[in-house]
N, CA, C and O atoms as a MOPAC input file, in Angstrom:
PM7 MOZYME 1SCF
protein

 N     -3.55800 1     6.36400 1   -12.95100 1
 C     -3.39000 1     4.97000 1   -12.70000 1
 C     -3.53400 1     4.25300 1   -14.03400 1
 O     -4.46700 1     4.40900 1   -14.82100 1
 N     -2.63600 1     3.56200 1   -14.16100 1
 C     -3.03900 1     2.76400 1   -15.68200 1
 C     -2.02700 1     1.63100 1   -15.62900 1
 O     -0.98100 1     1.54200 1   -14.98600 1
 N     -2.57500 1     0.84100 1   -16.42100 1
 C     -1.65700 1    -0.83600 1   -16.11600 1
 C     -2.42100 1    -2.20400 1   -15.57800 1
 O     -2.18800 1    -2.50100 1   -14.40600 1
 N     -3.08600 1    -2.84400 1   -16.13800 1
 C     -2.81600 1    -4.29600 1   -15.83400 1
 C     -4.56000 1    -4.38800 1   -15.61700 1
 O     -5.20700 1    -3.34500 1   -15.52200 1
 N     -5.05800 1    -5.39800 1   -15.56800 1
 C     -6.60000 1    -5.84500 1   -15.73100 1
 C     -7.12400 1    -5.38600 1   -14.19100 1
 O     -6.58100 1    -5.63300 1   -13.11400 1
 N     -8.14300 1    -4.76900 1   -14.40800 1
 C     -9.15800 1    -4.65600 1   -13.19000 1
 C     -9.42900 1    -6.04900 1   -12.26100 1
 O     -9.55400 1    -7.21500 1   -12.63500 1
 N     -9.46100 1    -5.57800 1   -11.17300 1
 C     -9.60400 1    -6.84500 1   -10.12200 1
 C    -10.78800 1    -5.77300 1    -9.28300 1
 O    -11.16500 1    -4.64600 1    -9.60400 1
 N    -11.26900 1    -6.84300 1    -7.81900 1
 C    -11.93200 1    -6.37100 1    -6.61700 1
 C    -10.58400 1    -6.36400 1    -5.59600 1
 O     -9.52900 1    -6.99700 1    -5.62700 1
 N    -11.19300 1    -5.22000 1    -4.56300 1
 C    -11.02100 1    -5.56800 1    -3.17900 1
 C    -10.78400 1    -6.60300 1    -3.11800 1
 O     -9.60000 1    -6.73300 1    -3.43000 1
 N    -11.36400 1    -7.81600 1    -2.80800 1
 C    -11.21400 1    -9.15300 1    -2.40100 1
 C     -9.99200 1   -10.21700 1    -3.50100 1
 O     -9.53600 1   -11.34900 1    -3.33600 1
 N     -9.83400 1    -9.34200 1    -4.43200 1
 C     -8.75600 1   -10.48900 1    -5.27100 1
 C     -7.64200 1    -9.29700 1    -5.20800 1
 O     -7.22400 1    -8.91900 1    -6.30200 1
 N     -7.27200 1    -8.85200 1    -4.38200 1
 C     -6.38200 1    -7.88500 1    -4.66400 1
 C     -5.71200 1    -8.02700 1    -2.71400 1
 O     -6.13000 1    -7.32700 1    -1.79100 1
 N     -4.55700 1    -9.19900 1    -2.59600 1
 C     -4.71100 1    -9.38700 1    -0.92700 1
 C     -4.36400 1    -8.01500 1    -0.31500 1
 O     -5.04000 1    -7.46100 1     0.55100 1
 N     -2.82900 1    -7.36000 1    -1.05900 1
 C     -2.44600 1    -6.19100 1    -0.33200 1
 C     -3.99300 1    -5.42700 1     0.28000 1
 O     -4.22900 1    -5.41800 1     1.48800 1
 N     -4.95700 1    -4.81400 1    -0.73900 1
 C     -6.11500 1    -4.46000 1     0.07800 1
 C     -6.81000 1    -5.15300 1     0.68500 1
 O     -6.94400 1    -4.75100 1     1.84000 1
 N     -7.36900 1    -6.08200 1     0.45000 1
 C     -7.85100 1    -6.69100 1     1.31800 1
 C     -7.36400 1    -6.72100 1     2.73200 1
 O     -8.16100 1    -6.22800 1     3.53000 1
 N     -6.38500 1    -7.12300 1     3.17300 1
 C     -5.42500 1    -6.47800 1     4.09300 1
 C     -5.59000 1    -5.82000 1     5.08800 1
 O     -5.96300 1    -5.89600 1     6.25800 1
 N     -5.06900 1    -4.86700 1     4.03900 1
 C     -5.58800 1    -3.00900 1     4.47100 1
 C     -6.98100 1    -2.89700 1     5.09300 1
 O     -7.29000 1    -2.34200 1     6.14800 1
 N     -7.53600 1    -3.36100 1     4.46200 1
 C     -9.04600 1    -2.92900 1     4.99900 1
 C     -9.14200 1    -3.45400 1     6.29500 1
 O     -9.36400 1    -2.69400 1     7.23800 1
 N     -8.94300 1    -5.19000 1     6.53000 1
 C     -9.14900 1    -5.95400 1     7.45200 1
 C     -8.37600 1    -5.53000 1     8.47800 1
 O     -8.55000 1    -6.14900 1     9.52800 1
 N     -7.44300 1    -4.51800 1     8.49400 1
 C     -6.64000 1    -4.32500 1     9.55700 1
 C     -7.43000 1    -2.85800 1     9.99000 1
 O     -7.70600 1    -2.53100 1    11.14500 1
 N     -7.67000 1    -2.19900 1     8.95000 1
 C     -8.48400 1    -0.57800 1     9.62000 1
 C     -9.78300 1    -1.19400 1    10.47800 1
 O    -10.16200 1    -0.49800 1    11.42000 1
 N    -10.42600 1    -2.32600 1    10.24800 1
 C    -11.80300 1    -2.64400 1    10.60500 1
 C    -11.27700 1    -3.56100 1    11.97900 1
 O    -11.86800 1    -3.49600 1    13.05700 1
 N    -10.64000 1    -4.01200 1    11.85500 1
 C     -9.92600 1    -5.09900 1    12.98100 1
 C     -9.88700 1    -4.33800 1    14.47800 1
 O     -9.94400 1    -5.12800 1    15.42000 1
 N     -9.82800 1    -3.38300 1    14.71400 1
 C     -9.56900 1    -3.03100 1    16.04900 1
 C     -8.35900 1    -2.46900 1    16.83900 1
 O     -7.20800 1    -2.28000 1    16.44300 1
 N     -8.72600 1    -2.32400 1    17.64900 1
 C     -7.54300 1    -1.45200 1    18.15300 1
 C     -6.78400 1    -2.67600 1    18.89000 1
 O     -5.56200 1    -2.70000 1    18.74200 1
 N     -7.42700 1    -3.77600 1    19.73100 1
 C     -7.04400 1    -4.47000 1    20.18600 1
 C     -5.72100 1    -5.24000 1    19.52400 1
 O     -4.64700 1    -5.49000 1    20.07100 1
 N     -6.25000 1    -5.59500 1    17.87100 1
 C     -5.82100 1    -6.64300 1    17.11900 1
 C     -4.47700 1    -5.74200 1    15.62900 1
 O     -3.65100 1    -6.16200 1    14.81800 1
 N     -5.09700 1    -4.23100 1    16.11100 1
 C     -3.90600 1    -3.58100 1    15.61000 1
 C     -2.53500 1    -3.04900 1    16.56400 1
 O     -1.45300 1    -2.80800 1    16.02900 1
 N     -2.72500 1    -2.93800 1    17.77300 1
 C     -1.25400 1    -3.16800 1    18.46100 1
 C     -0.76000 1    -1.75300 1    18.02100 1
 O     -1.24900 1    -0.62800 1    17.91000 1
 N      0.72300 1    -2.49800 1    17.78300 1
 C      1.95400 1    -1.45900 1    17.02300 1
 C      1.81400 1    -0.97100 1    15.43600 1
 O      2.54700 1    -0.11200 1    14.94600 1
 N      0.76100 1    -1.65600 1    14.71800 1
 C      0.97500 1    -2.18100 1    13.51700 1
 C      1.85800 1    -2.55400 1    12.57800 1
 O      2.28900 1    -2.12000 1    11.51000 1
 N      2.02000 1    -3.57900 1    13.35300 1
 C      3.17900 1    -4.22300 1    12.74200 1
 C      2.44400 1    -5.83100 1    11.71000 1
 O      3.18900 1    -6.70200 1    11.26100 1
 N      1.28300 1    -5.84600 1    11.58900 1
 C      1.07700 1    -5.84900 1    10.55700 1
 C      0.40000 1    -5.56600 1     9.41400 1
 O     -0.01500 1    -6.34400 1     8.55500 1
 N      0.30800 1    -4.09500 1     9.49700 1
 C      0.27200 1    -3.20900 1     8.20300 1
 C      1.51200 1    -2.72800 1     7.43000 1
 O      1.59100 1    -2.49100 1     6.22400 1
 N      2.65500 1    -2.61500 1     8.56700 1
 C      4.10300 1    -1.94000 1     7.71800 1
 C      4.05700 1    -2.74500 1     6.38500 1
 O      3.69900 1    -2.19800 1     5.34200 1
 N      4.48900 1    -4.28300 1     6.44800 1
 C      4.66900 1    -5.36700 1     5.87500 1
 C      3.76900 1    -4.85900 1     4.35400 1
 O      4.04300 1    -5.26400 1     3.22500 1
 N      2.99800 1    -4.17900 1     4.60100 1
 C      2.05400 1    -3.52700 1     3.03600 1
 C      2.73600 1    -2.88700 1     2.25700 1
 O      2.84400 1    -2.97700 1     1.03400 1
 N      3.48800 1    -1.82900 1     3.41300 1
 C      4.23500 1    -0.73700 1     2.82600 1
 C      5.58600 1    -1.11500 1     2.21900 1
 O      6.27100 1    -2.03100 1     2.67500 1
 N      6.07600 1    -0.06700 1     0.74800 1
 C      6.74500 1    -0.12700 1     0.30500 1
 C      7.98100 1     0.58200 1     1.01100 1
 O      7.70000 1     1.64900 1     1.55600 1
 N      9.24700 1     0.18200 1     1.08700 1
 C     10.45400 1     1.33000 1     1.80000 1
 C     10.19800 1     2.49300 1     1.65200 1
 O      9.91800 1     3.08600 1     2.69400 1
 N     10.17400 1     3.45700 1     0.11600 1
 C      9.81000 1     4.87200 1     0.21800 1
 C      8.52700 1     5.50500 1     0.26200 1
 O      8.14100 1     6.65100 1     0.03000 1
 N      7.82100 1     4.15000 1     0.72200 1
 C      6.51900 1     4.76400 1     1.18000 1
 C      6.41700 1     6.28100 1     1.82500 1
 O      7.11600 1     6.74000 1     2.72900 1
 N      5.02500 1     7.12300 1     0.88700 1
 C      4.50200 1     8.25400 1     1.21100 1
 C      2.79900 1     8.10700 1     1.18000 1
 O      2.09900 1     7.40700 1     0.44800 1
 N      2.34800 1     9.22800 1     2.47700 1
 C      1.32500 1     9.36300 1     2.45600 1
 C      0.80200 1    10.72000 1     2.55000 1
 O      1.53300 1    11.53500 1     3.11300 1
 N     -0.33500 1    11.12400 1     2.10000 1
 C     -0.92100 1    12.37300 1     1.61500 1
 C     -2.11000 1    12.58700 1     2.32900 1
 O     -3.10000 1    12.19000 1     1.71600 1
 N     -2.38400 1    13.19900 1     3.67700 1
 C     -3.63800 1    13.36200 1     3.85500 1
 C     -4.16400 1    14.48500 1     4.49100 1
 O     -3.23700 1    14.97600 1     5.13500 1
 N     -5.48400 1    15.34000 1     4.68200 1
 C     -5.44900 1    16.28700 1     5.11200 1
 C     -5.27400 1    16.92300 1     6.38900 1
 O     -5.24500 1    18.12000 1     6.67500 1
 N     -5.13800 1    15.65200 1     7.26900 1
 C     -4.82900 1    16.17100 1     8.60700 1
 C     -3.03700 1    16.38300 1     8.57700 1
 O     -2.41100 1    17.43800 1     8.68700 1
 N     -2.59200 1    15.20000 1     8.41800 1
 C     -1.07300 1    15.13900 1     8.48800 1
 C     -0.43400 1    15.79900 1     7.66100 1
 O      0.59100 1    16.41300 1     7.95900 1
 N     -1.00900 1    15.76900 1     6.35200 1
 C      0.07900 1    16.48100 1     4.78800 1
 C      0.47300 1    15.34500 1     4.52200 1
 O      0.16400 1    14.17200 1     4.73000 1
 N      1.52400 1    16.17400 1     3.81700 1
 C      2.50600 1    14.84600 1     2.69400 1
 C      3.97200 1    14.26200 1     3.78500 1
 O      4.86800 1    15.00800 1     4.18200 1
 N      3.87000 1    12.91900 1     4.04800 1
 C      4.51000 1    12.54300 1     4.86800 1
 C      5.75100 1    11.37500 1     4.36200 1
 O      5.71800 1    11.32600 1     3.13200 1
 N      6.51600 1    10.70100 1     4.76500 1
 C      7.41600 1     9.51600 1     3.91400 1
 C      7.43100 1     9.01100 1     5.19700 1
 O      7.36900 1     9.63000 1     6.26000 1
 N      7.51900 1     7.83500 1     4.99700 1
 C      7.70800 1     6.53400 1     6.58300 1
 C      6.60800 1     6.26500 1     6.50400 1
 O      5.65800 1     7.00800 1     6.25700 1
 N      6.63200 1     4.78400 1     6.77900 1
 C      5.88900 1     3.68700 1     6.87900 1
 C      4.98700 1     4.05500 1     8.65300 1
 O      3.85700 1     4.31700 1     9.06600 1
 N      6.73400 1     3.79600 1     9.33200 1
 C      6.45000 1     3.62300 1    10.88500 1
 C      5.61700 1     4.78600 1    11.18400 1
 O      4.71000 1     4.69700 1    12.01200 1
 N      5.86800 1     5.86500 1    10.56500 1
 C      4.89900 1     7.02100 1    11.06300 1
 C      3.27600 1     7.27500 1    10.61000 1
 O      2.39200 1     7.71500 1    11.34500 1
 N      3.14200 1     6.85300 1     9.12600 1
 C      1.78400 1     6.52300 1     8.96000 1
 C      1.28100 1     5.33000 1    10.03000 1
 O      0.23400 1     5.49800 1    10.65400 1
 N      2.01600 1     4.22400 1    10.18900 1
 C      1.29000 1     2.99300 1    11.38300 1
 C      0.78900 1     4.05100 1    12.52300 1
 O     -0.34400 1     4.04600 1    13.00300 1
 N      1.89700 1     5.01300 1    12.89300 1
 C      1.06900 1     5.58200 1    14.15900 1
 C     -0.30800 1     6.22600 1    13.89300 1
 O     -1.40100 1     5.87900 1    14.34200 1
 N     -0.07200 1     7.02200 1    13.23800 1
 C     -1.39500 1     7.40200 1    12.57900 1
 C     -2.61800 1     6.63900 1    12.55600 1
 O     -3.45200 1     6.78000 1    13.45100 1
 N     -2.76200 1     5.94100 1    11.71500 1
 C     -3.42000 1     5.08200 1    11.45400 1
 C     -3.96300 1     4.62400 1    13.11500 1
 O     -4.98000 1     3.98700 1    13.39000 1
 N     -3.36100 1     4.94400 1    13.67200 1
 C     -4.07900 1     4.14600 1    14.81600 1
 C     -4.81800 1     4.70400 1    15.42700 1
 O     -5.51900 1     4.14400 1    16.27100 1
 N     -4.87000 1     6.07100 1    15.14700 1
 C     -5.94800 1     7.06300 1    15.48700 1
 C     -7.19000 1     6.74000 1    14.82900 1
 O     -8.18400 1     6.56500 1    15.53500 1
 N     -7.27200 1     6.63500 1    13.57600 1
 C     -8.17500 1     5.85800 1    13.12700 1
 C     -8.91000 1     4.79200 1    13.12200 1
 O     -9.95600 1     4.90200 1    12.48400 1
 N     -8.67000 1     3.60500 1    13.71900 1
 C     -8.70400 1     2.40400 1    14.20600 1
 C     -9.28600 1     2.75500 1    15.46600 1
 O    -10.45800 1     2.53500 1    15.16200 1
 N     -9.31700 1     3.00700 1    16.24700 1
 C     -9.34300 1     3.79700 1    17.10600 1
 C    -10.77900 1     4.21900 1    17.57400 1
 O    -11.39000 1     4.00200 1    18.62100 1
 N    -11.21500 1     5.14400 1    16.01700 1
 C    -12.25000 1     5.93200 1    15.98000 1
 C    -13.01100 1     5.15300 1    15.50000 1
 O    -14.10100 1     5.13700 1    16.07200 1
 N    -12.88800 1     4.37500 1    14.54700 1
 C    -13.92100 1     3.78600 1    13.47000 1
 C    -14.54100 1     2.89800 1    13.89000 1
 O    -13.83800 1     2.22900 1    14.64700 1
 N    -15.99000 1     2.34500 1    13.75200 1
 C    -16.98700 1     1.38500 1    14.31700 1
 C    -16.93600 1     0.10600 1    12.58700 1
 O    -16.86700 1    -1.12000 1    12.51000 1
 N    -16.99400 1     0.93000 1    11.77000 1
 C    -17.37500 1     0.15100 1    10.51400 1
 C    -17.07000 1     0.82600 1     9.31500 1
 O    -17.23600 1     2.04400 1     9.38300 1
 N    -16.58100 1     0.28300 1     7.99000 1
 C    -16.54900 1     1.22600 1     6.99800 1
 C    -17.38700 1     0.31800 1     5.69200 1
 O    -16.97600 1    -0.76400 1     5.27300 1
 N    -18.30300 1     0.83900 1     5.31500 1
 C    -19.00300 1     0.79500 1     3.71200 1
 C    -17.95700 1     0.87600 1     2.49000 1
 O    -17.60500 1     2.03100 1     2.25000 1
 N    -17.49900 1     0.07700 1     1.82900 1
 C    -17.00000 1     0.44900 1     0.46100 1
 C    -18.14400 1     0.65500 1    -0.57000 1
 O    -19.11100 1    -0.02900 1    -0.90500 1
 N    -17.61900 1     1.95600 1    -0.96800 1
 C    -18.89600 1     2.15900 1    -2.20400 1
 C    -18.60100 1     1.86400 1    -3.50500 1
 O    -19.50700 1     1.46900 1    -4.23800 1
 N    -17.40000 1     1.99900 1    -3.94600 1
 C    -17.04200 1     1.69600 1    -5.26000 1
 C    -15.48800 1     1.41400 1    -5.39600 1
 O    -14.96900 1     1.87500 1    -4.38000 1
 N    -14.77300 1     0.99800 1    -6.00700 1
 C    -13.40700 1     0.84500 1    -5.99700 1
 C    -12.98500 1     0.08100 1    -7.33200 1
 O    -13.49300 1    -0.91100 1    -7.85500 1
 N    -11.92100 1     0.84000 1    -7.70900 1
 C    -11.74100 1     0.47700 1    -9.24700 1
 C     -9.71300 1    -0.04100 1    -8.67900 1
 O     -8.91100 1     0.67000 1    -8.07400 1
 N     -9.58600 1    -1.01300 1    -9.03500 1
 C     -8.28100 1    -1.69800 1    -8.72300 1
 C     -7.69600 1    -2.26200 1    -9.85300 1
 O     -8.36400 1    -2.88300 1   -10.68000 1
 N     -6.37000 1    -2.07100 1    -9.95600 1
 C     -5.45500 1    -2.59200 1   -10.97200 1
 C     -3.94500 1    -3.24000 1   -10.05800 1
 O     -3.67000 1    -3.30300 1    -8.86000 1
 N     -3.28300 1    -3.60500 1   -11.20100 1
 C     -1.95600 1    -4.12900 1   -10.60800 1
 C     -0.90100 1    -2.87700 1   -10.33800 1
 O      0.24000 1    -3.00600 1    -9.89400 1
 N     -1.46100 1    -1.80700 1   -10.65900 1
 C     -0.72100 1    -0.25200 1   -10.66200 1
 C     -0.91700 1     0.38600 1    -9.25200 1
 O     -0.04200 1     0.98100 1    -8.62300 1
 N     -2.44000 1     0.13000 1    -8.78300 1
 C     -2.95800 1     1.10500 1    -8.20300 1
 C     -4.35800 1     0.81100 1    -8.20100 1
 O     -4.81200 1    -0.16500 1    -8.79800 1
 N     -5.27200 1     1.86100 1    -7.35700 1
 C     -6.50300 1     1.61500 1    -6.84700 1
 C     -6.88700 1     3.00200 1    -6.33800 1
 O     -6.15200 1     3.84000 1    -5.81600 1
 N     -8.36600 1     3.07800 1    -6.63500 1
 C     -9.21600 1     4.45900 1    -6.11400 1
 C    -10.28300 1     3.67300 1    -5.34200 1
 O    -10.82400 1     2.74800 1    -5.94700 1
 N    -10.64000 1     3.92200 1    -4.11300 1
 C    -11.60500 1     3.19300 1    -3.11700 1
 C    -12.25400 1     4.68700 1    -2.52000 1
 O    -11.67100 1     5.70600 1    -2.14800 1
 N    -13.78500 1     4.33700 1    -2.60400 1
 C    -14.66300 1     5.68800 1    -2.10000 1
 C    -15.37000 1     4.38100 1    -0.66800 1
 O    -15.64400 1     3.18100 1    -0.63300 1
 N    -15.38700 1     5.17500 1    -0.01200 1
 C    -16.07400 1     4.41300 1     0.99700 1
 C    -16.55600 1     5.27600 1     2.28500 1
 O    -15.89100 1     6.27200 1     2.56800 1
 N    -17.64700 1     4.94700 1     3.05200 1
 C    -18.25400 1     5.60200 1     4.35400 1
 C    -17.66300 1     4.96900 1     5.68300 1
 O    -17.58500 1     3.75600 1     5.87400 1
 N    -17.29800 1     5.84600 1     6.48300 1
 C    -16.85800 1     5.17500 1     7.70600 1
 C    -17.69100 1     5.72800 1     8.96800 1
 O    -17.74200 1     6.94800 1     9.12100 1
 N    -18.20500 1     5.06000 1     9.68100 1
 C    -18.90900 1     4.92700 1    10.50900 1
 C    -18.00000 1     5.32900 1    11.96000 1
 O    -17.34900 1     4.45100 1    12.52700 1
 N    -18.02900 1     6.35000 1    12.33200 1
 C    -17.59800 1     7.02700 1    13.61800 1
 C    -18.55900 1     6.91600 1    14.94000 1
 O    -19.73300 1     6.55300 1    14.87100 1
 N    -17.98600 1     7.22900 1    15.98300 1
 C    -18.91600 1     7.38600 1    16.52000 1
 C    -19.79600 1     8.42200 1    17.12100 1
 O    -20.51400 1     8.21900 1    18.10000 1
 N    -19.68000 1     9.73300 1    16.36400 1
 C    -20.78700 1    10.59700 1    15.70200 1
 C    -20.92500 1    10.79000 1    14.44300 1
 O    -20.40900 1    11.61500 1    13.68900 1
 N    -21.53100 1    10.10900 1    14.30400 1
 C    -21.38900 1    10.53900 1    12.48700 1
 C    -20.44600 1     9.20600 1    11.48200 1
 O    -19.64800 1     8.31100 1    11.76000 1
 N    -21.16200 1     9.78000 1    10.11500 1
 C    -19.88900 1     8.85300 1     9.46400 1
 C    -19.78500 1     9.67400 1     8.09100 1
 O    -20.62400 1    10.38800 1     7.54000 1
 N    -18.22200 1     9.26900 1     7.65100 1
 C    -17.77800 1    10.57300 1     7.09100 1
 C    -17.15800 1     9.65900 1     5.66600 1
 O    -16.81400 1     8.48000 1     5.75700 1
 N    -17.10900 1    10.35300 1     4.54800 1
 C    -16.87700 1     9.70200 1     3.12600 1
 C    -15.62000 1     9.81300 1     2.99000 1
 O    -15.20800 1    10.76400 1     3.65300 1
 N    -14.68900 1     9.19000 1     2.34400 1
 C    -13.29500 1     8.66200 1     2.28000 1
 C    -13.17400 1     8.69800 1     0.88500 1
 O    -14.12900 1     8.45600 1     0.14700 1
 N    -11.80100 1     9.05300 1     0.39100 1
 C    -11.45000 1     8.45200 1    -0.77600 1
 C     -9.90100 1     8.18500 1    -0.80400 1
 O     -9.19100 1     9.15400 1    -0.53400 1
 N     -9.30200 1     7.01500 1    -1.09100 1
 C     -8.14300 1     7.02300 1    -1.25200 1
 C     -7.87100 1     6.20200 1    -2.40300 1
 O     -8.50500 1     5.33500 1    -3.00400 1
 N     -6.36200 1     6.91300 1    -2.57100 1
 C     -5.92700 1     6.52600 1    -4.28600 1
 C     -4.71000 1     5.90300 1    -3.59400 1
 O     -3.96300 1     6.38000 1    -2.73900 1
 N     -4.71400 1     4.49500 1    -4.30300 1
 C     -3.19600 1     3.95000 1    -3.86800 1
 C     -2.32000 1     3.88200 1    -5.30500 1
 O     -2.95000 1     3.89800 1    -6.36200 1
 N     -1.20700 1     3.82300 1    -5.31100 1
 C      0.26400 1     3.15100 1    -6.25900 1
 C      0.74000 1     2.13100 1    -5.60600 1
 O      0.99700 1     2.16800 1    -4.40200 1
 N      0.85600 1     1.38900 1    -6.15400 1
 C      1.46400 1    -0.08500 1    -5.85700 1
 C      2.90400 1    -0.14900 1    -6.10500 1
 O      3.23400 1     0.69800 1    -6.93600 1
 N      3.79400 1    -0.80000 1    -5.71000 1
 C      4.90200 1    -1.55000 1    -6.33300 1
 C      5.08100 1    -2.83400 1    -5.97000 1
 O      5.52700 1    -3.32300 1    -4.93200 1
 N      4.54100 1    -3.46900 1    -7.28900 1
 C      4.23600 1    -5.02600 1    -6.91400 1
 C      3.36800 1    -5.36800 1    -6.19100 1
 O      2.26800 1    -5.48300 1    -6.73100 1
 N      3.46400 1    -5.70500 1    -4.55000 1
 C      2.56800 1    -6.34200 1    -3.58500 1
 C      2.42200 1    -5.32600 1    -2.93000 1
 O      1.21200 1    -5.16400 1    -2.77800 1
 N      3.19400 1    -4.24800 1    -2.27200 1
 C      3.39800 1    -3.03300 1    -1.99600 1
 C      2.90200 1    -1.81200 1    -2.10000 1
 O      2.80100 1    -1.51400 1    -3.29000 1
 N      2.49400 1    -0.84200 1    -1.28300 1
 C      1.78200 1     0.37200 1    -1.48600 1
 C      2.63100 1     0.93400 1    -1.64000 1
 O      3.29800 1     0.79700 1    -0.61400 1
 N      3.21000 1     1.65000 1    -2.40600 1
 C      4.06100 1     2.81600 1    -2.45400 1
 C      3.56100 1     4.08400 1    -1.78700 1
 O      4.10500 1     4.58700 1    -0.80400 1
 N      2.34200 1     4.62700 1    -2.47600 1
 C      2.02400 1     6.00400 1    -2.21000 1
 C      0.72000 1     5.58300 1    -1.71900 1
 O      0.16200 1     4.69000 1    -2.35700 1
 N      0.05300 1     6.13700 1    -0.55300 1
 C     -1.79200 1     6.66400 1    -0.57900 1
 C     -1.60800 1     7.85100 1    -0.10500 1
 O     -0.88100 1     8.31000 1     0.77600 1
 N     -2.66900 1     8.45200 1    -1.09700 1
 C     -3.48700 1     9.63400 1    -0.84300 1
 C     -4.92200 1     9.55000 1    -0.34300 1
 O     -5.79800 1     8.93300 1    -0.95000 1
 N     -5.14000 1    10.30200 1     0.96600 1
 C     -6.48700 1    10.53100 1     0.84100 1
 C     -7.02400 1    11.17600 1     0.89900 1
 O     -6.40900 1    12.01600 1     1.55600 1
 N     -8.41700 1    11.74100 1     0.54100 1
 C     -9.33600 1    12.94100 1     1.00100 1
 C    -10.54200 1    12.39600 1     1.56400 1
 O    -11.16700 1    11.35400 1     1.36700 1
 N    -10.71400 1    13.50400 1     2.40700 1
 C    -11.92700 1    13.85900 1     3.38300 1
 C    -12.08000 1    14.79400 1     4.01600 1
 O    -11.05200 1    15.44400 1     4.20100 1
 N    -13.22200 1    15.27400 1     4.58100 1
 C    -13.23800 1    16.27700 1     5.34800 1
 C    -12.81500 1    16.57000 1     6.61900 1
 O    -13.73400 1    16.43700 1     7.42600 1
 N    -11.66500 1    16.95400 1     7.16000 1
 C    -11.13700 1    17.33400 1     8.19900 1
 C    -11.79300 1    17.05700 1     9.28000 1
 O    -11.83100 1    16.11100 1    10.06700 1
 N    -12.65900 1    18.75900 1     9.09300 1
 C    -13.48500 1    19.19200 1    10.18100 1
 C    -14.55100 1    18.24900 1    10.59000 1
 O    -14.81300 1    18.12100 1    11.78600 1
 N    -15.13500 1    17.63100 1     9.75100 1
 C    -16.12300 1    17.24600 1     9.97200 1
 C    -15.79500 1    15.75200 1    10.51700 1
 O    -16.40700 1    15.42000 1    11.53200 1
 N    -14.78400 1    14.70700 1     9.87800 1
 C    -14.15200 1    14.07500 1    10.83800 1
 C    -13.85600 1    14.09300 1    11.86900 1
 O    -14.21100 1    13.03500 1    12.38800 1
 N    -13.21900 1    14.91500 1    12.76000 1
 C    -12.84300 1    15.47700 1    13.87400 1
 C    -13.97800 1    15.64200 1    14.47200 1
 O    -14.07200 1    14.99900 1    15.51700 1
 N    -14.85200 1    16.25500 1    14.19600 1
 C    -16.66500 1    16.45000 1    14.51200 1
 C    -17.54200 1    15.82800 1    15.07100 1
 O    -18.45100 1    16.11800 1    15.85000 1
 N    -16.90800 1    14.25400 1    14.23400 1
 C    -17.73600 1    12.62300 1    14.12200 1
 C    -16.70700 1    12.09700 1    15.23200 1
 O    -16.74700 1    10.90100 1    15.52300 1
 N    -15.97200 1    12.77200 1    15.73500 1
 C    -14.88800 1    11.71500 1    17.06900 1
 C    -13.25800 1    11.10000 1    16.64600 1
 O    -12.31000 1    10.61200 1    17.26100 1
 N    -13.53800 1    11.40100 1    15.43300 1
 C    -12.12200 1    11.28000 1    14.64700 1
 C    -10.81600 1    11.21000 1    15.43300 1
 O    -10.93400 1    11.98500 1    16.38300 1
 N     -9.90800 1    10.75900 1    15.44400 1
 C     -8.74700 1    11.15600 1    16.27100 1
 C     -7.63200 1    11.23400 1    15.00300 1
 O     -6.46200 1    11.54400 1    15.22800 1

């Protein structure tokens, strides 16, 4: 990641966003139709349940498994640019809560790429869907 002055979460809306929509609910996430609006057209995502995937519409489904599962998430550290962003954070399941890391690429306002890691099993463990 390299390019353009460090910002927060909070001055950075695309995440900000993001977050407010994973924490928002299942109720208030729907179809997610508004998270696509984040995503870039050749949006790809990288994660260990799914793999390496392209489509927007198909990460939204996803994602809703998550939403889903999650009670609350902790950000622990997050280093953000106009390029891209690395966010470590705890999410609160409802057994357990399990550590996150995702790396985004931007284009412009736009996520192009996230990757994330975590532990599978142990997600799945904590109620994960």
């Amino acid at each position: 990641m390299s390019g353009g002055t460090m910002t927060t979460i909070d001055e950075s809306p695309t995440l900000r966003t993001y977050y407010s929509i994973l924490t928002g609910g299942a109720d208030l996430y729907q179809d997610g139709r508004d998270l696509l609006p984040l995503l870039a057209d050749d949006f790809v995502f990288d994660g260990p349940i799914s793999g390496r995937m392209a489509g927007g519409i198909r990460f939204t489904h996803g994602v809703r498994g998550f939403i889903d599962s999650v009670r609350s998430i902790t950000i622990l550290q997050a280093v953000v640019t106009s390029a891209g962003a690395a966010v470590l954070y705890d999410a609160e399941l409802p057994s357990g809560t399990i550590r996150f890391s995702e790396f985004f690429e931007f284009d412009g306002d736009k996520i192009r790429e996230l990757r994330i890691q975590y532990n599978a099993a142990d997600y799945r463990a904590s109620g994960g869907n």
